[in-house]
N, C-alpha and C positions, 0 to 999 in steps of 0.2 A: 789550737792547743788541745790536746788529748788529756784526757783525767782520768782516775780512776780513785777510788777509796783512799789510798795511800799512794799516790803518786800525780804528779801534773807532770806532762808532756808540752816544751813548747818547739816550737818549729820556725826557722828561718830560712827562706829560701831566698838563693838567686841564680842571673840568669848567664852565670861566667863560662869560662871554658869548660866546668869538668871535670871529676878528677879522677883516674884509672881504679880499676875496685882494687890492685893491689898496693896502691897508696893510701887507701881507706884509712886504716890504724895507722901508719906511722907520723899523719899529718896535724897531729896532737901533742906529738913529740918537739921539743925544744927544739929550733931551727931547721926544722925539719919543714918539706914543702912538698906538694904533689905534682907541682911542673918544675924546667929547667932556671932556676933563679937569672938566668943575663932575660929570659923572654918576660917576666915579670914581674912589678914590684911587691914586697914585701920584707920581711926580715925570720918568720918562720918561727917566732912568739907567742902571733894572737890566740892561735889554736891553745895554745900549750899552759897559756894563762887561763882561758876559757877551762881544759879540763881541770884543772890543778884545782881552782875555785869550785866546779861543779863537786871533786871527789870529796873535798873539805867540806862540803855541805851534805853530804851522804848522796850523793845523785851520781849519774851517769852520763854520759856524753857518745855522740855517734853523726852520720854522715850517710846520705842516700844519695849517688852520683854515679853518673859514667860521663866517660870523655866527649864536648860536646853538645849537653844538656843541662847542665846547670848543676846546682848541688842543693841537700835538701839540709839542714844542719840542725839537731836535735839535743836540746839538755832535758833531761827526768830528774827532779828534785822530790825529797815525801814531802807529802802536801801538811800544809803548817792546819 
């Protein structure tokens, strides 16, 4: 977790397929997905709940990844 004066940083990694940097932002978006839905499961939600919650909380949301490597997945909330 990252901090600073007015914000905490936390981070969640793992170690999945991937995701191409021009799916970066849209994988936040309501059913939206960063690979082809028949190759894997999900429904294209969690993300979408994830930022919806971070932005109602005054925080930020984002994603460090390429195809591959895994993905690094980031909420910034102000620190209480």
């Amino acid at each position: 977790a990252k901090s600073s004066l007015n914000q905490v940083r936390i981070w969640v990694r793992d170690e999945g397929i991937g995701i191409p940097r021009e799916a970066h932002q849209k994988i936040f978006g309501i059913f939206e997905r960063g690979v082809a839905a028949k190759s894997y499961e999900g429904t294209g939600i969690g993300l979408a709940i994830v930022a919806r919650a971070v932005q109602r909380m005054g925080g930020t949301c984002g994603v460090e990844s390429e195809p591959g490597q895994g993905s690094s997945f980031w909420i910034e909330l102000p620190a209480a």
